[in-house]
C-alpha positions in Angstrom: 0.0 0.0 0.0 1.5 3.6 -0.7 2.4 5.2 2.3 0.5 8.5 1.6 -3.1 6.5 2.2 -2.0 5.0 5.2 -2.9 8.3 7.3 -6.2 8.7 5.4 -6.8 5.0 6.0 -6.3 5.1 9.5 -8.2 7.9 10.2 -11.4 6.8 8.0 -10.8 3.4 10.1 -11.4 5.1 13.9 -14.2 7.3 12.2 -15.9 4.8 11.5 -14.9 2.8 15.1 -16.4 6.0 17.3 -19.2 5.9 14.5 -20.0 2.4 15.6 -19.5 3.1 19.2 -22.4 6.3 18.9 -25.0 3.7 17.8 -24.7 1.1 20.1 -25.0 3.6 22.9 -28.0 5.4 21.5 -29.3 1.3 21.2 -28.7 0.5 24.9 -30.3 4.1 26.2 -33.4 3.4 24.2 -36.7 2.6 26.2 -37.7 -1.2 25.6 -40.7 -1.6 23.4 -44.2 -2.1 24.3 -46.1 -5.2 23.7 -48.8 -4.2 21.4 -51.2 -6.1 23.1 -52.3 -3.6 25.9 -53.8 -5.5 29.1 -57.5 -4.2 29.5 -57.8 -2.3 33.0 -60.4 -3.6 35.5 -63.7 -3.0 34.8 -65.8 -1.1 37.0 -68.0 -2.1 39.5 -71.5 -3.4 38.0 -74.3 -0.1 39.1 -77.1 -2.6 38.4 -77.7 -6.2 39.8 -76.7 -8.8 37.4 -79.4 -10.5 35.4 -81.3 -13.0 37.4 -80.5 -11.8 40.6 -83.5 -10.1 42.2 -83.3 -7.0 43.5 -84.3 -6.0 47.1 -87.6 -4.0 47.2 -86.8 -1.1 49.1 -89.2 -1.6 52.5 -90.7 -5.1 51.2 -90.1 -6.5 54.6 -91.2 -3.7 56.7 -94.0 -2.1 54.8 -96.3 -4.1 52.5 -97.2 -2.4 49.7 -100.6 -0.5 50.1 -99.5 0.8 53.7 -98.0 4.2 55.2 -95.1 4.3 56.5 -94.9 6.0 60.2 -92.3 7.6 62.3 -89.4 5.2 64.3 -89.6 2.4 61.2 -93.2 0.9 62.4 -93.1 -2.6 61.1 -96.7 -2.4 60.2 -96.6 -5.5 58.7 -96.3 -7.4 62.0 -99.8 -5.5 63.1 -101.5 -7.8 60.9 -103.8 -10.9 60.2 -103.7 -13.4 57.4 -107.1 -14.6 56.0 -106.7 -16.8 52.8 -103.7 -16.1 52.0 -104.0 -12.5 51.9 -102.0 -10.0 54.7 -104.3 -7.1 55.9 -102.3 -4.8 58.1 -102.8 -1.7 60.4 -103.1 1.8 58.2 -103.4 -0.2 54.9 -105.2 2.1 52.4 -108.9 0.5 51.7 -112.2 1.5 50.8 -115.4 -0.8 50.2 -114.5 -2.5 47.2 -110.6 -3.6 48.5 -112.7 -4.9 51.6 -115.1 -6.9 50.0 -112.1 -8.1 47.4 -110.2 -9.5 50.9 -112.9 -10.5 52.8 -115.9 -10.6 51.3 -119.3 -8.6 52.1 -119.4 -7.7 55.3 -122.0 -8.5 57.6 -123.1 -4.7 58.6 -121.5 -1.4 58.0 -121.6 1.8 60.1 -120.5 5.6 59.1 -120.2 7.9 61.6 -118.6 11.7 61.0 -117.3 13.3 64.3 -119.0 16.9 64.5 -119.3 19.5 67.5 -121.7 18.3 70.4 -122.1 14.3 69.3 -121.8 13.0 72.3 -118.5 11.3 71.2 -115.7 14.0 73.1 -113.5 13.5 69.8 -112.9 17.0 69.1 -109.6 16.4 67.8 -111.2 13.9 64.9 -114.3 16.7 64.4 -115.3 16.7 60.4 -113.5 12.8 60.0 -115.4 9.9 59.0 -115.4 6.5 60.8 -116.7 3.2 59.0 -116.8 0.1 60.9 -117.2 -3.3 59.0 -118.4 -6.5 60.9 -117.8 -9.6 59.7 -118.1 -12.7 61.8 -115.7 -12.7 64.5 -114.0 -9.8 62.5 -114.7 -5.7 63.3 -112.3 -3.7 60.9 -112.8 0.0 61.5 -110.9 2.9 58.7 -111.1 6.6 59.2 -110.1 9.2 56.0 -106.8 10.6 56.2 -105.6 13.9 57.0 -106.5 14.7 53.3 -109.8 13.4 53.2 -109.9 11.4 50.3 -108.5 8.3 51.3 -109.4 5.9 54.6 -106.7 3.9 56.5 -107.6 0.7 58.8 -106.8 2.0 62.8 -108.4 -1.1 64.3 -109.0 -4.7 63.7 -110.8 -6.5 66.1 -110.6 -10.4 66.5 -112.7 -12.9 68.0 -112.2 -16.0 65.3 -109.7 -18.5 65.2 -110.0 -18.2 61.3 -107.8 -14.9 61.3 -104.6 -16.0 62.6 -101.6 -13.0 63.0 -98.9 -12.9 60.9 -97.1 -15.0 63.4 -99.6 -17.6 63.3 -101.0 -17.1 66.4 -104.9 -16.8 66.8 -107.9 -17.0 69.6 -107.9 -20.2 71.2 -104.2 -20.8 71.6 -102.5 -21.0 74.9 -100.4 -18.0 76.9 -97.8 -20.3 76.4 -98.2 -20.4 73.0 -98.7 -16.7 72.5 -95.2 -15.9 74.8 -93.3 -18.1 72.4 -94.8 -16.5 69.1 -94.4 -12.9 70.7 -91.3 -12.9 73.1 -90.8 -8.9 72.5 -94.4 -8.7 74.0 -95.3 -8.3 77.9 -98.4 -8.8 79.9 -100.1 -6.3 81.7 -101.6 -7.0 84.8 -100.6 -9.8 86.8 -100.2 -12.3 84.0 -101.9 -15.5 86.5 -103.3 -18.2 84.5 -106.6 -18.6 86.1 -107.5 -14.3 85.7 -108.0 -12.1 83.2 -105.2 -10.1 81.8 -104.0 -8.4 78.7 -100.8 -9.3 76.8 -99.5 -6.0 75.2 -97.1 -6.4 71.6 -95.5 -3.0 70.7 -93.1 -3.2 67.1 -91.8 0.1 67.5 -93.7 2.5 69.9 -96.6 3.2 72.2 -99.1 4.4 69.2 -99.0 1.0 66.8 -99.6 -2.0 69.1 -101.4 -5.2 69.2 -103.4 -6.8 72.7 -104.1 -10.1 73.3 -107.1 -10.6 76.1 -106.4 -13.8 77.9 -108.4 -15.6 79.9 -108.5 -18.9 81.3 -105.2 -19.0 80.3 -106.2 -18.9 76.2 -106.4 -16.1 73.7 -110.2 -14.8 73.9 -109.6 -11.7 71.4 -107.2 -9.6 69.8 -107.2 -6.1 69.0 -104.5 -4.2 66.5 -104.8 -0.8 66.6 -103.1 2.5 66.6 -103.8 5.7 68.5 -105.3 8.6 66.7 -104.4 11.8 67.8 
């Protein structure tokens, strides 16, 4: 080789060494690539129950449907009898036709509207209407609303084993019987098995409540009812 390209040779040699150098250190600083398949992020939380799974009925087993809801959660459907299948509660909404539809005609029906000087000393319920229904060994009584346009049942009396409560327990059965059914509940007066006494069942407070006379140590009647003011 002439010795005048050696130098140029050389020199074109480590050019092209640092060249080579540059790229492999541009190679190794580089980020790593991505895998083009991205993993999905978790879904979020379902807002709706899944198909098939039913969803809870917002007071189902508090309130039945046709009732009012009162102050301190008032499990109105404990205050209740069941006659053919069908649950009729305290302060369920009903007028003649839903009566008769539950329970048939009844036997007699009385209307009373509280007015000044009748003898009753309701003034607080002066210009409501009463109806009482009697059925055999059944008295339901509804008064309207504060709106007057719709009546609500305040009392239920029972003297019939046929209407059992919702807790199965009806007139006939023992005190025994009725203290198992209704541990939450309390008797009266003295509670002795050869006298009279009440046995008093209070959900929620001292306006809703169901009584159970006893005597001779049985059920004779029971009364659901709820104070109007």
């Amino acid at each position: 080789m002439n010795n005048r390209r050696k130098p140029a040779v050389l020199l074109l040699a480590a050019a092209l060494m640092m060249l080579l150098a540059a790229c492999q250190e541009n190679r190794n600083d580089a980020p790593a690539p991505t895998s083009a398949a991205v993993a999905p992020s978790p879904s979020a939380a379902p807002t709706e129950a899944p198909s098939g799974t039913p969803a809870a009925s917002p007071g189902s087993e508090v309130i039945k449907e046709g009732s009012i809801e009162k102050e301190d959660n008032v499990v109105l459907k404990e205050l209740s009898f069941v006659y053919k299948d069908q649950n009729i509660a305290l302060q369920d909404i009903v007028d003649d036709a839903k009566l008769e539809s539950l329970l048939g005609k009844p036997e007699e029906k009385k209307s009373h509207t509280y007015a000044e000087n009748d003898g009753t000393n309701r003034d607080n319920l002066i210009g409501f209407t009463e109806n009482a229904y009697a059925y055999p060994g059944l008295v339901i009584q509804t008064i309207n609303s504060a709106e007057g346009k719709k009546f609500f049942i305040f009392n239920i009396e029972i003297t019939d084993p046929k209407y059992a409560t919702i807790r199965n327990v009806k007139v006939g059965d023992s005190v025994d019987q009725l203290k198992e059914a209704y541990p939450e509940g309390r008797l009266i007066g003295e509670g002795a098995a050869d006298e009279e006494d009440d046995f008093r069942y209070e959900p929620a407070n001292y306006v809703d409540y169901m009584t159970f006379h006893i005597k001779d140590a049985k059920i004779e009647s029971i009364r659901i009812t709820t104070l109007l003011d």
